[in-house]
C-alpha positions in Angstrom: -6.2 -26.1 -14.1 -8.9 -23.6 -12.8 -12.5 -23.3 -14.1 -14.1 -20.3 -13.5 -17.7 -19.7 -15.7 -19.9 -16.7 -16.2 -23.1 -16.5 -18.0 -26.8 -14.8 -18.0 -29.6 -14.6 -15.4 -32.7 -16.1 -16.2 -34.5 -13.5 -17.4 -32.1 -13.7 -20.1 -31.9 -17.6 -20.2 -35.1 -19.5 -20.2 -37.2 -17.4 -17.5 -37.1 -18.4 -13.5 -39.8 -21.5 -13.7 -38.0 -23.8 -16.7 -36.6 -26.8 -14.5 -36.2 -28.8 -17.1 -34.1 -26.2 -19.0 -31.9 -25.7 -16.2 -31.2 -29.4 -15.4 -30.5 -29.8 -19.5 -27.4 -26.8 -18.9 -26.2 -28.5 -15.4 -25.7 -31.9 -17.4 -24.4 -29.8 -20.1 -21.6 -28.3 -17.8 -21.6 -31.7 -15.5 -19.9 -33.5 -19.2 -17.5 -30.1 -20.3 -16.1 -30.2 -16.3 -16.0 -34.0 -16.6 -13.7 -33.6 -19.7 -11.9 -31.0 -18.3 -11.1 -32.7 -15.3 -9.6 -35.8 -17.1 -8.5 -34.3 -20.2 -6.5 -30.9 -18.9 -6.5 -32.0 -14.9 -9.0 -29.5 -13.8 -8.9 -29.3 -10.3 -10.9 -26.2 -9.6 -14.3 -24.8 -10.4 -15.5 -21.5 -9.5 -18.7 -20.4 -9.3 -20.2 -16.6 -8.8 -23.3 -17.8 -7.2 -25.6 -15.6 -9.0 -29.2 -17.4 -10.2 -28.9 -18.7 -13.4 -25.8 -20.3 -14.9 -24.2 -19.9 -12.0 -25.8 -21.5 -9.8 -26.3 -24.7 -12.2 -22.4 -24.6 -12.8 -22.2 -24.8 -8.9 -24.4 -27.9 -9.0 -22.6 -29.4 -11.6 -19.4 -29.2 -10.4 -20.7 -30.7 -6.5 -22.0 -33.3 -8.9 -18.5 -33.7 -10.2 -16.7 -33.8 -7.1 -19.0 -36.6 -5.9 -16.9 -39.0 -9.0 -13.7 -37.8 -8.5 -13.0 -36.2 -4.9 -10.0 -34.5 -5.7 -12.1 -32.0 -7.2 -12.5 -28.5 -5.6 -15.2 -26.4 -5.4 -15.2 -23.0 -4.7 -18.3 -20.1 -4.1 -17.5 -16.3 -4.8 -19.9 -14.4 -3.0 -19.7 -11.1 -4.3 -20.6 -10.3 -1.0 -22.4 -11.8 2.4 -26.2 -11.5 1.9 -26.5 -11.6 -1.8 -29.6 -13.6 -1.7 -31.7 -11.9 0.6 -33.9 -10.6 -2.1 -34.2 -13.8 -3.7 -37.1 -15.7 -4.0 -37.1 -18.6 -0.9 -36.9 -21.4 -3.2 -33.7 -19.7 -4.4 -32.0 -19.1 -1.2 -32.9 -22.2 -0.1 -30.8 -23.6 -2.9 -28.1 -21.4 -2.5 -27.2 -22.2 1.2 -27.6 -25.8 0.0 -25.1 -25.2 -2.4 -22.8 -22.8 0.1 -22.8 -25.6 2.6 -21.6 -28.3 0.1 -18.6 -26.2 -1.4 -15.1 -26.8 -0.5 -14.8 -22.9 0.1 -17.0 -19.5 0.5 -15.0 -16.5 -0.6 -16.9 -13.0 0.2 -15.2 -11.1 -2.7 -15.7 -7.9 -1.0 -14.2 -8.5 1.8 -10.8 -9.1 -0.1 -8.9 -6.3 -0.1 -8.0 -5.7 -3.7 -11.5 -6.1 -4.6 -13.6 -4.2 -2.3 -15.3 -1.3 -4.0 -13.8 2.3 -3.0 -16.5 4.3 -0.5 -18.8 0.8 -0.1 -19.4 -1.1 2.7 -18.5 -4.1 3.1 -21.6 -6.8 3.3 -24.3 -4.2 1.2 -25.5 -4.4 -2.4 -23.3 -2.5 -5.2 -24.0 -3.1 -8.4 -19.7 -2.9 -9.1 -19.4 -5.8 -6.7 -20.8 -8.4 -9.0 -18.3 -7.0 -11.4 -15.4 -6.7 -8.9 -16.6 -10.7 -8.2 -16.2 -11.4 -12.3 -12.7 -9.8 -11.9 -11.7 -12.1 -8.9 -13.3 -15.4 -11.0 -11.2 -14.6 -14.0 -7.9 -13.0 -11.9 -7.9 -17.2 -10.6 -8.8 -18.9 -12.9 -7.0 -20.8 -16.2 -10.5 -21.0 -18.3 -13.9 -19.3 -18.4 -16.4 -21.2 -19.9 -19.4 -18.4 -20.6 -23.0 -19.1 -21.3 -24.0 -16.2 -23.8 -25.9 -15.5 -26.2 -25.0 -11.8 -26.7 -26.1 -8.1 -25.3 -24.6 -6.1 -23.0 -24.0 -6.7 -18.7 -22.7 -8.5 -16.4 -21.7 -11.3 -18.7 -20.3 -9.5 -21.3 -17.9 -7.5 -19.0 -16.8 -11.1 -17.5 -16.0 -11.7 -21.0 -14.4 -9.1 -21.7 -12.4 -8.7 -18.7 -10.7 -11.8 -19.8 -10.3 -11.4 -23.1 -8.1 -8.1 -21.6 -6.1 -10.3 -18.8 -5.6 -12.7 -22.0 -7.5 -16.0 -20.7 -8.5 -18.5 -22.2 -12.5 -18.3 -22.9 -14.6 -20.5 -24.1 -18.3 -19.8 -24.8 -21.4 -21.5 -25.7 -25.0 -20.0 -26.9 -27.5 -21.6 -24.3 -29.7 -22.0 -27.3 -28.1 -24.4 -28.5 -27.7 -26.4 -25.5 
C-alpha cells in the first residue's frame, strides 16, 4: 500500500511560528502511518514537500522509517527550486528532509506531468497541481488535512475522489 497526503499551508493551519502545533500533527501522522504500516502493509509515503502538512508528513514518515526500515519514503518536488523563496529556516529543513528520503522526484520533469508551454525548473502555479495529480495517480490512500475552502488542497481532494481513491481526511482542528 501507498500513502500519499495533501493538506493546507500555514497560513491556513496554525500560522508559520506555532512549533508546538506542528510537532502535535507530525505525531498525529507519525501513529495513522504507524497503523497503516502494520495494519494494511504500507510501504510507501509520499510527500509534496510544500510548508505545512506536508512537510510534517515528510518528518513523520522519516520518523517512521527509523522503526521499521522497510519503509519508503518518497519527495515530490513539484519542481527543482521550489523553496527558493522560502524563508531560510524553511529551506534549511527541506534539504534536511530531501537528503533523508529514499527518493526525490521533480514532478515536472516527468513527461506526462510537465505543464504545456512551461519550463521545466520555474514556478507555475499548475505545477503544484500537476504534483497533487502525480501523489494521487501513485498512491492507494490520501490522507488530507482540511478543514474546508477552496485551493490546492481541495483540488488534491477532488482529483481523487475522480480517479476513485480512497481518501481519508481529518480537520486539523481537531488534532
Amino acid at each position: 500500500m501507498i500513502i500519499a497526503f495533501t493538506g493546507h499551508r500555514p497560513d491556513k493551519l496554525w500560522g508559520y511560528n506555532n512549533p508546538a502545533a506542528y510537532l502535535r500533527l507530525e505525531n498525529f501522522l507519525f501513529s495513522i502511518c504507524e497503523y497503516l504500516a502494520i495494519q494494511y502493509s504500507a510501504v510507501a509515503f509520499i510527500s509534496g514537500m510544500a510548508i505545512g502538512v506536508d512537510m510534517c508528513a515528510a518528518k513523520a514518515c522519516l520518523r517512521l522509517r527509523e522503526k521499521y526500515p522497510h519503509i519508503k519514503v518518497v519527495a515530490a518536488v513539484p519542481f527543482a527550486g521550489q523553496e527558493k523563496k522560502w524563508s531560510s529556516g524553511a529551506q534549511s529543513e527541506y534539504r534536511d528532509v530531501l537528503k533523508k528520503v529514499d527518493k526525490v522526484v521533480i514532478v515536472d520533469q516527468q513527461v506526462p506531468y510537465q505543464v504545456p508551454g512551461q519550463k521545466v525548473g520555474v514556478y507555475h502555479p499548475a505545477k503544484m497541481d500537476m504534483r497533487n495529480r502525480f501523489m494521487v495517480d501513485y498512491c492507494d490512500l490520501l490522507i488530507g488535512i482540511y478543514k474546508g475552502g477552496g485551493g490546492g488542497t481541495k483540488n488534491c481532494l477532488d482529483y481523487a475522489a475522480k480517479v476513485k481513491r480512497k481518501v481519508v481526511v481529518y480537520d486539523p482542528g481537531k488534532i
